[in-house]
Residue frames as qw, qx, qy, qz and C-alpha x, y, z in Angstrom:
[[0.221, -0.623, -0.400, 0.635, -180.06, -51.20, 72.61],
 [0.267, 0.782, 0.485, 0.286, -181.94, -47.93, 70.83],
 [0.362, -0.278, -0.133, 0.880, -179.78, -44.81, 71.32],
 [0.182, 0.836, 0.465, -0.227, -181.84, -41.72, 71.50],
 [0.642, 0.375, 0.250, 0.620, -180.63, -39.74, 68.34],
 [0.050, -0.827, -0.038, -0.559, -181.20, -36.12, 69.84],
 [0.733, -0.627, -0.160, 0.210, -179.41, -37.21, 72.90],
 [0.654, -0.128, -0.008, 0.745, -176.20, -35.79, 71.63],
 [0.013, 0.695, 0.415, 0.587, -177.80, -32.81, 70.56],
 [0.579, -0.759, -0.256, -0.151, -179.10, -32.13, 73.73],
 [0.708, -0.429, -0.194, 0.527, -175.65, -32.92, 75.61],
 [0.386, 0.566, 0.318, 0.655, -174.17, -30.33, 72.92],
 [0.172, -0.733, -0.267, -0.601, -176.26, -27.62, 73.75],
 [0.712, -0.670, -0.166, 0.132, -175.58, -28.10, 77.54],
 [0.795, -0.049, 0.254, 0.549, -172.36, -27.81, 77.07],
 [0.119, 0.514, 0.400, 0.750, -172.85, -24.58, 74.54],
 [0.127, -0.806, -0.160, -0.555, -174.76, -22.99, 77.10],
 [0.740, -0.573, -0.044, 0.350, -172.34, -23.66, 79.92],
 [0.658, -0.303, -0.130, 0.677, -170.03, -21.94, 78.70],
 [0.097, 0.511, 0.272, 0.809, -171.68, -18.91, 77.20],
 [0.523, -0.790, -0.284, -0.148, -172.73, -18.41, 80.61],
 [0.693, -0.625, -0.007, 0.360, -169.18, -18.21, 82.01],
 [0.509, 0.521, 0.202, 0.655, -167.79, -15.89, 79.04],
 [0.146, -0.856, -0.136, -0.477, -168.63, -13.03, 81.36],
 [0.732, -0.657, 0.114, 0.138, -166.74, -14.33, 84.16],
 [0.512, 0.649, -0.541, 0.156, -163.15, -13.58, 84.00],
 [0.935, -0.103, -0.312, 0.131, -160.88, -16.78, 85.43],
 [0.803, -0.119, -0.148, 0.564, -157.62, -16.66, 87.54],
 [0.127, 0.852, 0.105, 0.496, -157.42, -13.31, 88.57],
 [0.607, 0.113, -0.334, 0.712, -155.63, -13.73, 91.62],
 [0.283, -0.918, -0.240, 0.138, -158.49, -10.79, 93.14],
 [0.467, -0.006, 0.292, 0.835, -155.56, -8.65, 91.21],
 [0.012, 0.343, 0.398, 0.851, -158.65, -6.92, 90.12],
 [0.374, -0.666, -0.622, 0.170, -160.94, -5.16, 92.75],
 [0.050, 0.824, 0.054, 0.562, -162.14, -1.89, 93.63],
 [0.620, -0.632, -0.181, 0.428, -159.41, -0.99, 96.30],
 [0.257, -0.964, 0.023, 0.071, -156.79, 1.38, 96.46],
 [0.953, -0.004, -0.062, 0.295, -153.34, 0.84, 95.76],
 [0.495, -0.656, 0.036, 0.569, -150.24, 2.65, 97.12],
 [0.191, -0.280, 0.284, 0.897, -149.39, 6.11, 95.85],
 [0.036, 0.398, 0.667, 0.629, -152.59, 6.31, 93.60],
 [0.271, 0.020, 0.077, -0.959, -154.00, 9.94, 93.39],
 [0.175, 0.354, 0.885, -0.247, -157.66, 9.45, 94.56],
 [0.382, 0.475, -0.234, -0.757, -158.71, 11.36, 91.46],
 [0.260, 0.186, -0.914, -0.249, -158.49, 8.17, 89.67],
 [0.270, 0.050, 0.737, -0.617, -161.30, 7.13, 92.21],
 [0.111, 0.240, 0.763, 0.590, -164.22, 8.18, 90.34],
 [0.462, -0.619, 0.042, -0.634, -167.47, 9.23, 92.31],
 [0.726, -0.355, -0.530, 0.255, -165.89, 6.81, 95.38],
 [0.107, -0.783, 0.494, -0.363, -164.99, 9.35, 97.87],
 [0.161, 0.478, -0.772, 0.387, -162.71, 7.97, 100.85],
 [0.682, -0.497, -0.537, -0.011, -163.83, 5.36, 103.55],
 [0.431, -0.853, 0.029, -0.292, -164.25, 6.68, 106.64],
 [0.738, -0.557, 0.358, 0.129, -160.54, 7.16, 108.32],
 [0.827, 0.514, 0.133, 0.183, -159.16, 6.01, 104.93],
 [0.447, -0.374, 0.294, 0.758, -155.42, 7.26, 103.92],
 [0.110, 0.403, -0.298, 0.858, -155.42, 10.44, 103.25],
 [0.334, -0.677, -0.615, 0.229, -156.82, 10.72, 106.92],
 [0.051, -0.716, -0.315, 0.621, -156.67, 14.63, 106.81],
 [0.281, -0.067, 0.410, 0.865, -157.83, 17.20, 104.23],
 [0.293, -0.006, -0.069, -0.954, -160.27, 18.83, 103.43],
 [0.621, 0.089, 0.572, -0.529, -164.46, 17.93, 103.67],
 [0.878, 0.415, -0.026, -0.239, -164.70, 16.87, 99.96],
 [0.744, -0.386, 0.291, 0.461, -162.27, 14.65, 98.00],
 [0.648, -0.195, 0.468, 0.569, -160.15, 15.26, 95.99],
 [0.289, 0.146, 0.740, 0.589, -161.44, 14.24, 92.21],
 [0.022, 0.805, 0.592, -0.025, -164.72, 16.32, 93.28],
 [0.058, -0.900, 0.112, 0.418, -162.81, 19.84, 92.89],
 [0.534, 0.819, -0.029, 0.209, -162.03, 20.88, 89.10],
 [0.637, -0.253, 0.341, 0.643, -157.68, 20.90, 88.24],
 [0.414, 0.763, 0.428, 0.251, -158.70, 23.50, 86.02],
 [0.478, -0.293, -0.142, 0.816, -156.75, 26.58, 85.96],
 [0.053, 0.600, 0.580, 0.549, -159.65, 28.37, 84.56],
 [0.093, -0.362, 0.304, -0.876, -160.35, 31.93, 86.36],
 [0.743, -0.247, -0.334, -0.524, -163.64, 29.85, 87.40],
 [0.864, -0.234, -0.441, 0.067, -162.27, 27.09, 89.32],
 [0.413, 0.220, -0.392, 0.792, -159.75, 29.37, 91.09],
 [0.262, -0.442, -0.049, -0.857, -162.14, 31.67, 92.04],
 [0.782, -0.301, -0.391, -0.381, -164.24, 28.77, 93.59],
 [0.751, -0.341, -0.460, 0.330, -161.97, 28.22, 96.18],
 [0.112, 0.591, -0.142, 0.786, -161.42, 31.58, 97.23],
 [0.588, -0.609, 0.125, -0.516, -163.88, 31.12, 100.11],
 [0.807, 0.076, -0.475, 0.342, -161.59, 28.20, 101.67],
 [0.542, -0.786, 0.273, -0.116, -160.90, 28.60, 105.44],
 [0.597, 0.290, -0.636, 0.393, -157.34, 27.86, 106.27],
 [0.815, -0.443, -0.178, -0.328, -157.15, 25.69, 109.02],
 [0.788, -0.103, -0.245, 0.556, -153.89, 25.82, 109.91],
 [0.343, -0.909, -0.084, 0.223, -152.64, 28.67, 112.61],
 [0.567, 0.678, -0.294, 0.364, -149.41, 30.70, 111.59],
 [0.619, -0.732, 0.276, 0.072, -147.60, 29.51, 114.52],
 [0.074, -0.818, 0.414, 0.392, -143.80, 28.72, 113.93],
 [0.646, -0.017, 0.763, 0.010, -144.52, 25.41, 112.75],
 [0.524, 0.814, 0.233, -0.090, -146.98, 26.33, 110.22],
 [0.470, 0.871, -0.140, -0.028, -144.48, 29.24, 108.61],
 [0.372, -0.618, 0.620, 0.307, -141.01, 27.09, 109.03],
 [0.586, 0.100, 0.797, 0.107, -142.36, 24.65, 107.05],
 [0.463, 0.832, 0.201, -0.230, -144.11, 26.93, 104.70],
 [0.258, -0.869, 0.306, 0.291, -140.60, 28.28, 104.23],
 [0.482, -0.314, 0.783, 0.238, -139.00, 25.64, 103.18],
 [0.559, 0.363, 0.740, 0.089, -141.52, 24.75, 100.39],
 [0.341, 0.907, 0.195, -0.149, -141.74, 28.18, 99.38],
 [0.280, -0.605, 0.639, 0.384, -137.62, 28.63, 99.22],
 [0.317, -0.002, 0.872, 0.374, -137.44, 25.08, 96.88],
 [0.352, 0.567, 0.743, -0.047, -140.95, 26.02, 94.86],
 [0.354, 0.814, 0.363, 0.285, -141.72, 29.23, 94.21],
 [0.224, -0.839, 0.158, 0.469, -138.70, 31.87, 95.06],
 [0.570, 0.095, 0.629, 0.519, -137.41, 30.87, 91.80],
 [0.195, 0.515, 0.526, 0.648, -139.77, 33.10, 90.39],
 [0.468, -0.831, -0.287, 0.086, -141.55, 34.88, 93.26],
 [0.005, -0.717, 0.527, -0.457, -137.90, 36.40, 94.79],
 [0.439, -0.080, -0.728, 0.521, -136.63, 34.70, 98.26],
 [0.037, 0.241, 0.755, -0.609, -138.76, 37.23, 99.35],
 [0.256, 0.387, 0.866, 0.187, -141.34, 37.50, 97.14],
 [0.124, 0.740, 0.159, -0.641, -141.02, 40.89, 95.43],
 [0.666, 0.665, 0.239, -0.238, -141.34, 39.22, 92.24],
 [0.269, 0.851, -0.447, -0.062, -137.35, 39.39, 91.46],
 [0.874, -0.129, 0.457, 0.101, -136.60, 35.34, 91.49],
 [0.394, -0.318, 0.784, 0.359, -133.74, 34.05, 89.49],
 [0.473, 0.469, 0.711, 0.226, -136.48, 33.04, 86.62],
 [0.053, -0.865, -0.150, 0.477, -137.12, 36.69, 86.15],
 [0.218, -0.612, 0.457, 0.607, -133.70, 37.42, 84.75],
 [0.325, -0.194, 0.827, 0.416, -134.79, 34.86, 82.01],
 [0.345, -0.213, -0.518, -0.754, -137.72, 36.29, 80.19],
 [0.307, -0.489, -0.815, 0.040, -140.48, 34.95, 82.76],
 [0.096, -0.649, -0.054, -0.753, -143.05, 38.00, 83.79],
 [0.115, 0.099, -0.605, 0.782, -142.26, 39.13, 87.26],
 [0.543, -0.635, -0.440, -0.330, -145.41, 38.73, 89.60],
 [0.004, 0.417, -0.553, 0.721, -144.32, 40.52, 92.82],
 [0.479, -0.330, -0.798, 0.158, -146.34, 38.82, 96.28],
 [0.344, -0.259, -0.398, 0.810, -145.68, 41.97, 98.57],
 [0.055, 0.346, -0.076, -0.934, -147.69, 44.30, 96.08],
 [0.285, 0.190, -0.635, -0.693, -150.16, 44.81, 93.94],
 [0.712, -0.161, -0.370, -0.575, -153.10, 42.17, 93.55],
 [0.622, -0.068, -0.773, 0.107, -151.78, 39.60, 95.43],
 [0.000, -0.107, 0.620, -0.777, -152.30, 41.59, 99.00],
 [0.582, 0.139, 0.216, -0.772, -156.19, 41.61, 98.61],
 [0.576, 0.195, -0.759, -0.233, -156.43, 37.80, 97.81],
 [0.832, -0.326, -0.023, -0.449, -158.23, 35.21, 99.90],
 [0.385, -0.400, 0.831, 0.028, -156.08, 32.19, 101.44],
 [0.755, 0.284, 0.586, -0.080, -158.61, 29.94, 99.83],
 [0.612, 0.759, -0.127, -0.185, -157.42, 32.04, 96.46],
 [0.111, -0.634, 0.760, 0.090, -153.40, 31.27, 97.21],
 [0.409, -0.275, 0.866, -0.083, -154.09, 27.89, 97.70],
 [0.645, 0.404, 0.596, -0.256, -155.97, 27.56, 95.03],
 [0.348, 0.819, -0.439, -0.123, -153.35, 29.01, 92.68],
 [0.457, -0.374, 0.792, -0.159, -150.94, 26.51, 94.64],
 [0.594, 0.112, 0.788, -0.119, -152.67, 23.56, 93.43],
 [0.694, 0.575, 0.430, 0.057, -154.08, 24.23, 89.82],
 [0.460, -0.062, 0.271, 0.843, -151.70, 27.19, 88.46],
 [0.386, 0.814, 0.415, -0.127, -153.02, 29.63, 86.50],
 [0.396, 0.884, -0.245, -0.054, -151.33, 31.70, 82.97],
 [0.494, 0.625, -0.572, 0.193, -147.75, 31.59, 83.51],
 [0.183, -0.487, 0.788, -0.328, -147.52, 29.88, 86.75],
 [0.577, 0.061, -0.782, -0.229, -147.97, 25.51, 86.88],
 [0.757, -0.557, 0.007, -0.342, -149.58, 23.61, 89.36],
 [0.258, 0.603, -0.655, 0.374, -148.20, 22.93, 92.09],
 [0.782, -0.284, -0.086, -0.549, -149.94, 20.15, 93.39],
 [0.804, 0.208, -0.546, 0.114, -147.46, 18.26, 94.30],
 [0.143, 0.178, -0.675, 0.702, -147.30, 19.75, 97.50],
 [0.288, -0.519, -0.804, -0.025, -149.51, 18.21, 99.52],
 [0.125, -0.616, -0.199, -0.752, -152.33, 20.34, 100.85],
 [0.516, -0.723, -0.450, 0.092, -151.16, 20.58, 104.39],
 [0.451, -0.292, 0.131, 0.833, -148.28, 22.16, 103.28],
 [0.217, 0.543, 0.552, 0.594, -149.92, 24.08, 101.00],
 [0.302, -0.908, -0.063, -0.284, -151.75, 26.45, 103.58],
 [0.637, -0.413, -0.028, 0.650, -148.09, 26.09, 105.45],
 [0.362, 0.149, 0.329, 0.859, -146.99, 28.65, 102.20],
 [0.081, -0.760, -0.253, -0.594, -150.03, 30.81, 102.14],
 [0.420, -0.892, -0.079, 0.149, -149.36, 31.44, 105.95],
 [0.724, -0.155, 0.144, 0.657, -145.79, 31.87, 105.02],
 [0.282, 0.327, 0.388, 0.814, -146.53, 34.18, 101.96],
 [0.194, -0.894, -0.113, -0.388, -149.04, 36.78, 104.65],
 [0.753, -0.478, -0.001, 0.452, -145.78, 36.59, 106.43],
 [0.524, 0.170, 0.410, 0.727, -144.22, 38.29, 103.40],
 [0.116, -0.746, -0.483, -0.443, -146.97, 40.48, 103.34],
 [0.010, -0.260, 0.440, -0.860, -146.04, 41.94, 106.74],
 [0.549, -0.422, -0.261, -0.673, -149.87, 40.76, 107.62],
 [0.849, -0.226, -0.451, 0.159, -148.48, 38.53, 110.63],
 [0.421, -0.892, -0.027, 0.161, -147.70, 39.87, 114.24],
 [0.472, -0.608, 0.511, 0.383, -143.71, 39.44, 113.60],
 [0.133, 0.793, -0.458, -0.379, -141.75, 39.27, 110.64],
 [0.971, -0.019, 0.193, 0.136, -140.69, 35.94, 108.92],
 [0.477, -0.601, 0.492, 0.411, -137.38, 35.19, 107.72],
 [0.610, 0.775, -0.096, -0.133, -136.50, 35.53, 104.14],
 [0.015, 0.666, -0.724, -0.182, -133.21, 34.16, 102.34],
 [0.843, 0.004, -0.493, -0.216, -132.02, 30.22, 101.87],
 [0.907, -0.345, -0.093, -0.224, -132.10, 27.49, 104.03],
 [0.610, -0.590, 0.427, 0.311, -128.82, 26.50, 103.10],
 [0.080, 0.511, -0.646, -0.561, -126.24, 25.93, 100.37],
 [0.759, 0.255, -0.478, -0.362, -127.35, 23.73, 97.17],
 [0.653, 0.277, -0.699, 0.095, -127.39, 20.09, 97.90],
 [0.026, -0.081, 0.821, -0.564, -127.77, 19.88, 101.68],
 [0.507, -0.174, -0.822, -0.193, -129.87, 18.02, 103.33],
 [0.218, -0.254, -0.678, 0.654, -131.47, 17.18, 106.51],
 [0.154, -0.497, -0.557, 0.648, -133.61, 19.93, 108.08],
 [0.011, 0.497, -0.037, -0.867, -133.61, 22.26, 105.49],
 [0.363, 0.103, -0.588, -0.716, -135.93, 20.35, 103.06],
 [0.736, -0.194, -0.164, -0.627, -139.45, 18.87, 103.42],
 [0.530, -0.186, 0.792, -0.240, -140.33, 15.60, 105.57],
 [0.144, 0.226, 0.956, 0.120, -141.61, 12.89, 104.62],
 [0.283, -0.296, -0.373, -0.833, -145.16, 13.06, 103.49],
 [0.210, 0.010, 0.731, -0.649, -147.87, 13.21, 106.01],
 [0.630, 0.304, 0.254, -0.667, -150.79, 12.27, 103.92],
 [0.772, 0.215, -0.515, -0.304, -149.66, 8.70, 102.06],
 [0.912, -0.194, -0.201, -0.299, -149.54, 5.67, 103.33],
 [0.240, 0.613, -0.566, 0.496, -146.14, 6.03, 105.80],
 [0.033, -0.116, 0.709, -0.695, -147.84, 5.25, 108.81],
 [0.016, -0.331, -0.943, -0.037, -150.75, 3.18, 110.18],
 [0.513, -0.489, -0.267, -0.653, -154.58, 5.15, 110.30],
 [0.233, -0.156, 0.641, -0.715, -155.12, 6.08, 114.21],
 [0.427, -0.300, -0.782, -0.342, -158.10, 3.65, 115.50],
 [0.273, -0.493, -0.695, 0.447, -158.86, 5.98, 118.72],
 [0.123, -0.968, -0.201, -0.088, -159.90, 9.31, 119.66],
 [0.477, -0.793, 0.134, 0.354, -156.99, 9.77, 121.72],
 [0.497, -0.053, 0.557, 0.663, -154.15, 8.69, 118.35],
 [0.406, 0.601, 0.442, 0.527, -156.37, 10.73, 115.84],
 [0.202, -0.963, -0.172, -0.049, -156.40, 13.82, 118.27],
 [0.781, -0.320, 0.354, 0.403, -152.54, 13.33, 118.31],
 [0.580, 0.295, 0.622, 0.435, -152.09, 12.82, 115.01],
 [0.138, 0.780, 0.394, 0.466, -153.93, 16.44, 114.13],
 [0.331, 0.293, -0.258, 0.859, -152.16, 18.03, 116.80],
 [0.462, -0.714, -0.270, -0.450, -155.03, 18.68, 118.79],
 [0.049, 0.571, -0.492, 0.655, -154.05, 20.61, 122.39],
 [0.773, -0.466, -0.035, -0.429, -156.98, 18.97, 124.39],
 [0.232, -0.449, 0.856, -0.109, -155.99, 16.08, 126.43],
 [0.430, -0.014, -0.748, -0.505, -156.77, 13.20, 124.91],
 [0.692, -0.383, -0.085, -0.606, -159.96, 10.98, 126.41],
 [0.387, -0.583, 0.688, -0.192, -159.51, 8.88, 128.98],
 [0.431, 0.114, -0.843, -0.300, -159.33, 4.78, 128.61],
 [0.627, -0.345, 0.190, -0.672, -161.74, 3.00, 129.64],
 [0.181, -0.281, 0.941, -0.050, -161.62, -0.38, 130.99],
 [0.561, -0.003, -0.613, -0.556, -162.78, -3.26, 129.43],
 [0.456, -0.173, 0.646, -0.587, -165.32, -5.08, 131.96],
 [0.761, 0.292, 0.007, -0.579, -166.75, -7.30, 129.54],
 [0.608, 0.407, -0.657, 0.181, -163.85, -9.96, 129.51],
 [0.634, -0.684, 0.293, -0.210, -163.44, -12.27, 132.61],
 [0.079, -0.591, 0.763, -0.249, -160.31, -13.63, 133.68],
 [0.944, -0.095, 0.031, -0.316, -161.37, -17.91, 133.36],
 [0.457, -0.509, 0.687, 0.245, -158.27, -20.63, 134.74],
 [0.566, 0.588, -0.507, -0.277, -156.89, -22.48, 131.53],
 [0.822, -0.133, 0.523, -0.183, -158.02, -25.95, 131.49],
 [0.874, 0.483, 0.041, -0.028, -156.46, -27.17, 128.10],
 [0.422, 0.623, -0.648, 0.119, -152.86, -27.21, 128.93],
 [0.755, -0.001, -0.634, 0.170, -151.35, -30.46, 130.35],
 [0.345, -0.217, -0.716, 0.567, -151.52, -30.54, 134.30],
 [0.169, -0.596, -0.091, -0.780, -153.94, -27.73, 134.31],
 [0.066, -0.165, -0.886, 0.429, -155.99, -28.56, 137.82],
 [0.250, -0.398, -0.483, -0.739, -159.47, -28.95, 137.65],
 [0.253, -0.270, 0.655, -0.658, -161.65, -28.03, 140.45],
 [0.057, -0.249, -0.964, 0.067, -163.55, -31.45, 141.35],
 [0.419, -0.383, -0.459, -0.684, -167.34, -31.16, 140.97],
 [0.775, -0.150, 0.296, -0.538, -170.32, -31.99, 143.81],
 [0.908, -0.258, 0.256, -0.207, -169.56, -35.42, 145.15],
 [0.700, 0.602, -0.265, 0.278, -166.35, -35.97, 143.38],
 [0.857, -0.399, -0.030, 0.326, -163.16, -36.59, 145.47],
 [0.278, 0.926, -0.246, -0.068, -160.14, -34.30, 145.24]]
């Protein structure tokens, strides 16, 4: 028998270009790797993905995130000056503010934010709230200090940015620019708990993503009433012939 002498060649080369085709594929991965999300990750990290629709965070602002500059450059501050806050100073709003502003920024700020905080005493330049530039600031500017910093004060982005406009309604409380007065002092004594420090967070992944009108109108606090349910008509009600003794009903000419 004559053995063709370029057959192994040939198998070779098959072989050779099987797997220089699958060099590009990566093996066993367990879909470990995929563009998703994964709990606690800052959707800066995103890239140009913005959110899916409904997506955790389900409230904040129209853009995300990674698309507004962490700069603390007079520029990028500035740029969010025009920022509607979208949260009312009812009492909700400026308890909560309270609280964030007490554990955040009375350190430096005062307790009530004439600029005579506890950091003060220790070489750090007093920046009074009550006086001075800060009355003729935008909300969209606070909160935009809040979040990137700027000279001697750090961002404070770690408060999330529904609390965030909680503190700027808190701090035109300070201002006197709110019908009534706010309260001014601490919460309570070092070390306690409970009430007198932040919830949970309302904008990671604690709790399921509403899938109605009525749960997302909830959820955002909305006053309306929510919409009504409608019934489903589009499902009929059919007897269940697949369990043992079911009874079937006897056909045309069939005997019962």
């Amino acid at each position: 028998m004559r053995t063709d002498p370029m057959r192994p060649t040939i198998r070779l080369a098959i072989v050779v270009g099987s797997l220089a085709s699958l060099s590009a594929c990566e093996w066993f991965t367990d879909f470990k790797r995929q563009p998703s999300y994964v709990t606690w990750e800052q959707i800066d990290s995103a890239g140009v993905r913005a959110s899916p629709q409904y997506s955790v965070p389900i409230n904040g602002t129209a853009v995300p995130g990674f698309a507004v500059s962490y700069s603390n450059s007079m520029q990028t501050i500035d740029s969010m000056s025009t920022l509607v806050n979208p949260t009312p100073p009812d009492s909700a709003s400026l308890a909560n503010g309270r609280k964030y502003f007490v554990i955040n920024c009375s350190v430096c700020h005062g307790m009530a934010g004439k600029g005579d905080g506890t950091a003060v005493k220790y070489g750090v330049f007093p920046f009074p709230l009550t006086s001075g530039p800060a009355l003729s600031r935008t909300d969209g500017y606070i909160f935009g200090m809040i979040r990137n910093g700027r000279g001697n004060m750090p961002p404070y982005n770690r408060i999330e940015e529904k609390d965030r406009w909680d503190v700027v309604n808190y701090v035109r409380g300070l201002q006197g620019k709110l019908p009534a007065a706010v309260p001014t002092g601490p919460l309570a004594v070092p070390g306690f708990n409970g009430p007198a420090v932040p919830g949970p967070t309302t904008l990671g992944p604690t709790r399921p993503v509403p899938h109605t009108a009525a749960e997302m109108q909830s959820m955002n606090g909305a006053s309306q009433a929510p919409a009504p349910v409608t019934t489903d008509t589009t499902r009929r009600p059919g007897a269940d012939t697949t369990r043992a003794g079911a009874r079937r009903t006897p056909g045309q000419g069939e005997e019962e």
